[in-house]
SERO-4910 file (N, C-alpha, C, O; in steps of 0.05 Angstrom, whole numbers):
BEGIN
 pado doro    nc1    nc2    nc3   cac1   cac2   cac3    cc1    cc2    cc3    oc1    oc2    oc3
  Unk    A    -90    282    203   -100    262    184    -86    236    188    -63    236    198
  Unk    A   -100    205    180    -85    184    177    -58    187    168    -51    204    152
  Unk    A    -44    170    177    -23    152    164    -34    127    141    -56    118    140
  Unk    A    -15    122    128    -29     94    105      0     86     97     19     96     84
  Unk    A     -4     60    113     24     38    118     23     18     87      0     12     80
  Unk    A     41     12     73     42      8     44     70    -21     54     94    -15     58
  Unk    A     62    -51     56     82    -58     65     87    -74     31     69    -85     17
  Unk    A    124    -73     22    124    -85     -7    131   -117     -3    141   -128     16
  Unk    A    124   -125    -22    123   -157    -27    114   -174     -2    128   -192      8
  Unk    A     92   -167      4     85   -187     24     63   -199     23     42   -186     19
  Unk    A     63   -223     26     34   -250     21     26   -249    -11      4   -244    -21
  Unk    A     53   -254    -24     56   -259    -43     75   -292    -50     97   -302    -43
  Unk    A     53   -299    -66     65   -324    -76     78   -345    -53     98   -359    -56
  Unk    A     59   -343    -26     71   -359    -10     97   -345      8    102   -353     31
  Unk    A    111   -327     -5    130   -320      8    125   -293     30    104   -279     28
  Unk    A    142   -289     47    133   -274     68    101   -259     78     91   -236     79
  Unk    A     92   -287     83     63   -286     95     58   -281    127     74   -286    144
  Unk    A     29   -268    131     23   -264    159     -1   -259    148    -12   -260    126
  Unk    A    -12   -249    180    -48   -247    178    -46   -210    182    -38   -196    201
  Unk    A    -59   -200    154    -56   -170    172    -73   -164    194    -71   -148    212
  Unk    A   -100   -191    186   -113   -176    215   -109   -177    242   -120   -163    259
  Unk    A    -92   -193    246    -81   -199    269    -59   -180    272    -51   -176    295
  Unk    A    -50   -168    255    -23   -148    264    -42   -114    272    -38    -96    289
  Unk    A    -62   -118    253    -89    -91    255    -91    -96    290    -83    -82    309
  Unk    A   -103   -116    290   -113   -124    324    -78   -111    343    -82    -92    357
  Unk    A    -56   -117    343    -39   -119    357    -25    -93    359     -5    -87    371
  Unk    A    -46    -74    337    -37    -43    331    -59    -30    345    -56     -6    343
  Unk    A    -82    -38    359    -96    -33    353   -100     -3    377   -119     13    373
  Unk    A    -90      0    389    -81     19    404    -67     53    384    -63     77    388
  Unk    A    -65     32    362    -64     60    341    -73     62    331    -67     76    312
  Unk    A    -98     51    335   -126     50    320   -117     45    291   -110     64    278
  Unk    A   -116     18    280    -97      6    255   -129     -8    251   -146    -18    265
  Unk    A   -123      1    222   -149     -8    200   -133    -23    188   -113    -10    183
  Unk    A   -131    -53    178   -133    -67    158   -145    -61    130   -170    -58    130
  Unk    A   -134    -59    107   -143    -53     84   -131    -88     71   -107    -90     67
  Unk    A   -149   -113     64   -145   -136     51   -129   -143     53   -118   -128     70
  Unk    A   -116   -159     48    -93   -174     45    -68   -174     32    -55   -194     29
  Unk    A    -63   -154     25    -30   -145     15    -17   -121     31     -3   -106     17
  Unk    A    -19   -116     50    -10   -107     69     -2    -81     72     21    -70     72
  Unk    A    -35    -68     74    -45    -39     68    -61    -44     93    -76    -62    100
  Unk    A    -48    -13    112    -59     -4    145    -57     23    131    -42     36    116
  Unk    A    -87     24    148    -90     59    159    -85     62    187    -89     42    202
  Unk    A    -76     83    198    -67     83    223    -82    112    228    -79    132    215
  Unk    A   -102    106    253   -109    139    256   -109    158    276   -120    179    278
  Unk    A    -91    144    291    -76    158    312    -60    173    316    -45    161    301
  Unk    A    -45    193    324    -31    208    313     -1    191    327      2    180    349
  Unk    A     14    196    305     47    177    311     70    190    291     68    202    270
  Unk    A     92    182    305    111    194    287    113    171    261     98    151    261
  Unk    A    133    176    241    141    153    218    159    147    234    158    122    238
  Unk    A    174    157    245    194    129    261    177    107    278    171     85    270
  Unk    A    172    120    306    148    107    318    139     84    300    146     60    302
  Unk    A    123     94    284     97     77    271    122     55    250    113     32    250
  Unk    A    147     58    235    161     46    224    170     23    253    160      1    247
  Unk    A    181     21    276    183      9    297    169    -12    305    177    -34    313
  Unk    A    139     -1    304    111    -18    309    102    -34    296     88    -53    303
  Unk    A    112    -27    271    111    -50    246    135    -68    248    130    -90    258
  Unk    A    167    -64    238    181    -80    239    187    -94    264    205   -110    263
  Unk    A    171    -87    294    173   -106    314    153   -131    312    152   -153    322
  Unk    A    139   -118    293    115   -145    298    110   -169    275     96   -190    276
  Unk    A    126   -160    257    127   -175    232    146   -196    233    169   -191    242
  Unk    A    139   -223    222    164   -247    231    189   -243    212    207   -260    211
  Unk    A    189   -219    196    200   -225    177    218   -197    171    213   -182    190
  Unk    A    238   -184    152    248   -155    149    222   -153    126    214   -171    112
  Unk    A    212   -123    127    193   -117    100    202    -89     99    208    -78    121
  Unk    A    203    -76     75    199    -49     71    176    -41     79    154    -53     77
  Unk    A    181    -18     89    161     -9     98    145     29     98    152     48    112
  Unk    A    126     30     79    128     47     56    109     62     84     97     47    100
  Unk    A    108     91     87     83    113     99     79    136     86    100    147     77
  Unk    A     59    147     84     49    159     76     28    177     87     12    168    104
  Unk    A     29    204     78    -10    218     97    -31    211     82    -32    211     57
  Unk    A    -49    203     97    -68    188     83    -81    213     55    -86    203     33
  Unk    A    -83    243     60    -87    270     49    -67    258     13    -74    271     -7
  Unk    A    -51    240      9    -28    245     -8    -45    214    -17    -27    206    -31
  Unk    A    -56    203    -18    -76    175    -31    -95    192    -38   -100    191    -62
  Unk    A   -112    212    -21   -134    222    -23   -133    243    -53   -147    242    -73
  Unk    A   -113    258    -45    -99    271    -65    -93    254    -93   -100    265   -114
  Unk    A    -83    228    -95    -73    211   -119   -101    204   -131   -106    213   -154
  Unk    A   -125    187   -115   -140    184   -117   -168    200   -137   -186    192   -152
  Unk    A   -158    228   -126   -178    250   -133   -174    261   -160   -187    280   -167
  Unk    A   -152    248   -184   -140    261   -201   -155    246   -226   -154    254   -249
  Unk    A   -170    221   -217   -192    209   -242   -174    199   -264   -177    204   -288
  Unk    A   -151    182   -250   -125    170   -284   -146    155   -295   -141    151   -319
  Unk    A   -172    143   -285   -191    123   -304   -212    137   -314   -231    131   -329
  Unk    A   -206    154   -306   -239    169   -314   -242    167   -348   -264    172   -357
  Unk    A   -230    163   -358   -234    165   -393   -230    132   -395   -219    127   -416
  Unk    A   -236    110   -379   -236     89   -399   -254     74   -382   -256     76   -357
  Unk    A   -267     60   -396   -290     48   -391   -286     34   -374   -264     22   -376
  Unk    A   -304     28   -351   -304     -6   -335   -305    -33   -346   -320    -32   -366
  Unk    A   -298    -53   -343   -299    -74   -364   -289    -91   -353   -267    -93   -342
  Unk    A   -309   -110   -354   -292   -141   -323   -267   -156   -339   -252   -172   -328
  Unk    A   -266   -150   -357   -233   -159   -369   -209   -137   -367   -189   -137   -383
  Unk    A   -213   -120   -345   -195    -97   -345   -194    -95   -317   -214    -94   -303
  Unk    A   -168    -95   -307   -166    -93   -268   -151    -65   -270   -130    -64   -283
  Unk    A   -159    -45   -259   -151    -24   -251   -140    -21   -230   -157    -18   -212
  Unk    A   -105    -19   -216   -101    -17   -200    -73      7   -208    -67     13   -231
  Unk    A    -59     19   -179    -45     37   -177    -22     30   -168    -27     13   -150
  Unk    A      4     32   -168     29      9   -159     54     38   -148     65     55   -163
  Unk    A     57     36   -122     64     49   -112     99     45   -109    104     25    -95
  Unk    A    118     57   -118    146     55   -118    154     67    -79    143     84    -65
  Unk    A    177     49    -74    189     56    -44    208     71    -51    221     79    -32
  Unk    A    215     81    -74    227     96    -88    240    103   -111    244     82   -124
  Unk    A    249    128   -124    257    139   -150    265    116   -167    280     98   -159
  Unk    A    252    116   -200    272     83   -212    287    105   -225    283    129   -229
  Unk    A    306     87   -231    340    104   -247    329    122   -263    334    146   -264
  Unk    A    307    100   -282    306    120   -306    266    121   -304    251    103   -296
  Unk    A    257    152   -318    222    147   -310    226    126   -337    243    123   -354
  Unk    A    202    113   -331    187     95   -357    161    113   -370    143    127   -360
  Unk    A    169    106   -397    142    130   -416    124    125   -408    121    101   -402
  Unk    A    103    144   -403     82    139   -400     55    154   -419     60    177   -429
  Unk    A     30    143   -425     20    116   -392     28     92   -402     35     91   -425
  Unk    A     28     81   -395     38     44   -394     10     38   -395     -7     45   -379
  Unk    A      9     15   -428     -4     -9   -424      6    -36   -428     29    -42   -421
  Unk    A    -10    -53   -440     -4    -83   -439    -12    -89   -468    -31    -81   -481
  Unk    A      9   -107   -475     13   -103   -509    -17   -129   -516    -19   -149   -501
  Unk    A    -40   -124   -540    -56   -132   -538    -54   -170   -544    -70   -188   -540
  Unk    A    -27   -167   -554    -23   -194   -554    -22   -215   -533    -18   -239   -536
  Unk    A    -25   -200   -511    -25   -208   -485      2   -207   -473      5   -214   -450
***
């Protein structure tokens, strides 16, 4: 199965910027999918996490964390429906925020956003 490359804080706010499609193209021998512009690759070649951790921090102008994953373990996160009970609604962005690792302490959950804005 894929790999799914998760790179943190990057082409954000101006600061450590690049083109992913051009790094997709320069992978492309690992058959590297570009996923938009915050610096999400599928990789579907078969590679180790070192390997594939190498291929990335050689080509990037910059140090980035650099998060992997089996693509089976998104597919898996994905398949579990956390939205399925709340409505679609163009004043509501649904997205999923992936940790590079354990925080000290969990935060209660689920987390929302206080309506006061």
């Amino acid at each position: 199965m894929a790999l799914v490359v998760l790179l943190r804080g990057v082409n954000v706010g101006g600061h450590r910027t690049f083109r992913p499609s051009m790094l997709a193209e320069q992978l492309k021998h690992l058959d590297a999918v570009n996923i938009g512009a915050a610096g999400t690759f599928v990789i579907r070649r078969p590679v180790s996490h070192a390997q594939l951790r190498v291929e990335f921090a050689r080509r990037l102008p910059f140090d980035a964390e650099i998060m992997i994953c089996q693509g089976r373990e998104i597919v898996r996160l994905m398949s579990r429906g956390f939205f399925s009970n709340h409505a679609l609604r163009p004043d509501i962005v649904r997205f999923v925020s992936v940790l590079s690792r354990s925080p000290r302490s969990a935060p209660s959950m689920p987390m929302s956003f206080p309506s006061t804005g």
